[in-house]
C-alpha positions in Angstrom: 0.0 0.0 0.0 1.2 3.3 -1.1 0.6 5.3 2.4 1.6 8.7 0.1 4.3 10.0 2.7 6.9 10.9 0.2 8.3 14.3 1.4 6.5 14.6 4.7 8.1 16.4 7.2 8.0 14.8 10.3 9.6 15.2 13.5 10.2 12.1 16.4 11.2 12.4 20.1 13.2 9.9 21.5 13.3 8.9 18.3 16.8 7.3 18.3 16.2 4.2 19.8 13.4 1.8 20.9 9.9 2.3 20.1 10.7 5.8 18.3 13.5 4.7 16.1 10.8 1.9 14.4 8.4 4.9 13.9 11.6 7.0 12.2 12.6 3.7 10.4 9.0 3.0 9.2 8.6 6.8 8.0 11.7 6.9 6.3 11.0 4.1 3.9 7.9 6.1 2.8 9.7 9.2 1.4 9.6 10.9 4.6 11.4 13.8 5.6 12.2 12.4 9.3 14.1 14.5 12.4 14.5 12.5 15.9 15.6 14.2 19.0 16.9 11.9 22.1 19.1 12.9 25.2 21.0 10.1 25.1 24.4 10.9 22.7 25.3 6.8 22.2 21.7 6.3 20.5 21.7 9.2 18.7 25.4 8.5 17.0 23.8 5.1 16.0 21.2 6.8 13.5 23.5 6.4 10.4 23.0 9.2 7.5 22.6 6.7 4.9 19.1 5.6 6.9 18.1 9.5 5.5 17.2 9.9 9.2 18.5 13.6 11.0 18.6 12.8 14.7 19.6 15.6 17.4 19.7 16.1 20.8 17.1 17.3 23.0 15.4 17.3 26.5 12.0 17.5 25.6 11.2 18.1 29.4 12.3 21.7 29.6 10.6 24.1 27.5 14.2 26.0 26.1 15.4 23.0 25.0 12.4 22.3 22.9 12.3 26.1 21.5 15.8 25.0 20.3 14.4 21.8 19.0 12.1 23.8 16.7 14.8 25.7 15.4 16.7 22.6 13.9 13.3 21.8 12.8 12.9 24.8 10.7 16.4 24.5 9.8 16.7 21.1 8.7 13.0 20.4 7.9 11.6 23.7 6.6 8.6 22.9 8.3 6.7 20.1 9.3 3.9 18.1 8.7 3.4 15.4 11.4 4.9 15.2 15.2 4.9 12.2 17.1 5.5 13.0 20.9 7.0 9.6 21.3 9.6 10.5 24.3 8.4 9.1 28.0 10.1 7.5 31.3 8.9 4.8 33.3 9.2 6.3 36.6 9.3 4.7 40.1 7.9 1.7 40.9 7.3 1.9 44.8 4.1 2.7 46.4 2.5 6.3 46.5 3.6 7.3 49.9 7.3 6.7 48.9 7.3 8.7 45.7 9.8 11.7 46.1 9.2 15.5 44.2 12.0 14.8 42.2 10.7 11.5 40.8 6.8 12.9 40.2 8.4 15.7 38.3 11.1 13.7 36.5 7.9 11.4 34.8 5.2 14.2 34.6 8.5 16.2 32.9 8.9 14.2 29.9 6.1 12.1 29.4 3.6 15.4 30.0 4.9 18.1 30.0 7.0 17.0 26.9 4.4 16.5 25.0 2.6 19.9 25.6 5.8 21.5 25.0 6.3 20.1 21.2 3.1 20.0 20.4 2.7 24.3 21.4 5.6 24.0 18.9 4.4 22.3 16.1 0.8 23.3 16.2 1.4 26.5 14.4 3.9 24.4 11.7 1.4 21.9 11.1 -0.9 24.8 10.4 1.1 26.5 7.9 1.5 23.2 6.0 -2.2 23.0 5.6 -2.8 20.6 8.0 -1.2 16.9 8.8 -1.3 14.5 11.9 0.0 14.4 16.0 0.2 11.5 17.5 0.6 11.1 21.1 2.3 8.3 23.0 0.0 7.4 26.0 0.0 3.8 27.3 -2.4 0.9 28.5 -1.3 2.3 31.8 -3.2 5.6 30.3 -6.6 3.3 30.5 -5.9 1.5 33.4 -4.5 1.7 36.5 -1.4 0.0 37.7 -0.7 -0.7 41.1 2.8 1.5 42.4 2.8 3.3 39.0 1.3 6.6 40.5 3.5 9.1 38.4 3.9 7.1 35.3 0.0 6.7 35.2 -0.9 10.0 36.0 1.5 11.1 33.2 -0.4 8.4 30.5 -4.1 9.6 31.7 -3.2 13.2 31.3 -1.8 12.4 27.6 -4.8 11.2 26.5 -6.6 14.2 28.0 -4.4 16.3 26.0 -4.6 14.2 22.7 -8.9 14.6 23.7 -8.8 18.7 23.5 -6.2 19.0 20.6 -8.1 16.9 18.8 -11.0 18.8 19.2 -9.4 22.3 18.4 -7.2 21.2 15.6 -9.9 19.1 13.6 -11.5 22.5 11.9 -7.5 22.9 10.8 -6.8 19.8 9.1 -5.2 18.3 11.5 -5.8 14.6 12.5 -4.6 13.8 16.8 -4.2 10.3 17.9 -3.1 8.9 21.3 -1.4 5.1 21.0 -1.7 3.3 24.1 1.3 0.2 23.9 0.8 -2.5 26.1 4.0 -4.6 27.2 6.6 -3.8 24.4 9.4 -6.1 23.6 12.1 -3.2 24.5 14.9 -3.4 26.5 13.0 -0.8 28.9 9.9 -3.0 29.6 12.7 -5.6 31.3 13.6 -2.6 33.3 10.5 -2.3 34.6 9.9 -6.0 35.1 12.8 -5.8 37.4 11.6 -3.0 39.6 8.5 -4.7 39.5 10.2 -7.5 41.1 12.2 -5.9 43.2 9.5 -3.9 45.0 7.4 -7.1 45.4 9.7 -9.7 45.9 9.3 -11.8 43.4 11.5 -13.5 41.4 12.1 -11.9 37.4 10.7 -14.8 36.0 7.5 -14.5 37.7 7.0 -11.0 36.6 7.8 -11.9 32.8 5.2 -14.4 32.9 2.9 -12.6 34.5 3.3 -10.0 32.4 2.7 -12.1 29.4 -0.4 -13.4 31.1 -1.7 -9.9 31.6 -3.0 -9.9 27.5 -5.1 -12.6 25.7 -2.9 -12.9 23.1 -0.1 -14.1 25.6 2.5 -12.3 23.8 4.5 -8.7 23.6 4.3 -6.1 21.4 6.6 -5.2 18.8 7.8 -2.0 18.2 6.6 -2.1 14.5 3.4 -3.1 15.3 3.0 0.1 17.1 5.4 2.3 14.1 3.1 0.7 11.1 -0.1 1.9 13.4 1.2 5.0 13.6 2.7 5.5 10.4 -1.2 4.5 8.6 -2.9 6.9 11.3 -0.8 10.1 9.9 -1.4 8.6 6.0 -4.4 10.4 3.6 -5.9 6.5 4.2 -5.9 7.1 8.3 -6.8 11.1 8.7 -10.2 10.7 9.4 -9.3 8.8 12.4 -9.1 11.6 15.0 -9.6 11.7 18.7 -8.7 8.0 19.5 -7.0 6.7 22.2 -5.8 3.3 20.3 -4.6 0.3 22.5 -1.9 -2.0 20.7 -1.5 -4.8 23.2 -2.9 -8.4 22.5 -5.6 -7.2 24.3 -5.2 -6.4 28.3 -7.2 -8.2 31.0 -5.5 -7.3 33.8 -2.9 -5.2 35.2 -1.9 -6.6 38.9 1.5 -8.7 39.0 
């Protein structure tokens, strides 16, 4: 299928590994004009030039930094069609009473208040361009709640909240806003998590990883390009109508208790 992304400027954060470096990847083969921000330096040297994928450095946490973004947007772009506020942090895993400032902060920063912050950006570029797509990254943890996840969860509900409102003021514009909610990803970060998991209940690792595989009918992870091609066909002429969804990929949750 022809998804008609040739040229489409589009702009990724934390888009130089994991989850976001599939969605770059899957753009890129379309024609796309892609840019991905990250903070970590080691991922971001990995995106090779020859992938025709730009990736810079960025905190998308603190508002400067993303008013910087912007301007290598602009600059290496010209503009820009679709954003995908892909960055987030998986927080603490302890129980409310035990979270500190600095952690709530920390996973409200970037998973939140990251996404307001490029999205104020980009709103006005999408504009100009006529119109095009945002696509937030929320979580099944956005629909439902799980136990010692306070931060991390409040940060997902308040994504889709966010995608709910743009999508509502950006529809008259042309302007399609989608949050994807991924269950249990097959990343090296969702094996972090198992571990604090199991370290906060104490419970051995390979209790968690079953468990968490028990947690969806389809009694498997998700891949990342199960979530990029998703995303890639939401943001195409084929998916704009699609607008103000909050759109599990997860085999299907049933629970969320270890």
């Amino acid at each position: 299928m022809d998804l008609a992304l040739e040229n489409k400027r589009v702009l990724i954060t934390a888009g130089a590994a994991g989850i976001g470096r599939a969605v770059a990847e899957h753009f890129a083969a379309e024609g796309a004009k892609v840019l991905v921000c990250d903070i970590d330096p080691g991922a971001i040297e990995s995106v090779q030039p020859s992938t025709g994928i730009v990736a810079v450095g960025a905190d998308v946490s603190k508002s400067e930094a993303v008013a910087k973004l912007f301007e290598e947007v602009d600059r290496r772009l010209g503009g820009l069609d679709i954003l995908v506020n892909n960055a987030g942090t998986s927080g603490p895993s302890k129980p409310v009473e035990a979270v500190s400032d600095d952690e709530w902060r920390a996973t409200l920063g970037v998973n939140l208040d990251g996404a307001f912050y490029c999205a104020r950006s980009a709103v006005p570029r999408i504009k100009q361009a006529g119109g095009g797509s945002v696509i937030n990254m929320s979580s099944t943890a956005g629909l439902l709640p799980y136990s010692l996840r306070t931060p991390y969860c409040t940060a997902k509900y308040g994504v889709i909240g966010l995608t709910d409102v743009m999508a509502m003021e950006l529809g008259p514009h042309n302007i399609n806003v989608n949050a994807i909610c991924p269950g249990n990803v097959d990343t090296p970060r969702l094996e972090r998590v198992n571990l604090m998991a199991a370290q906060s209940r104490g419970l051995p690792i390979e209790q968690i990883r079953q468990t968490v595989l028990n947690q969806a009918s389809m009694r498997r992870l998700v891949s990342v390009h199960e979530i990029a091609s998703m995303i890639v066909y939401l943001c195409s002429p084929q998916g704009r109508i699609i607008s103000g969804q909050s759109i599990a990929i997860d085999g299907q949750t049933l629970a969320t208790e270890y």
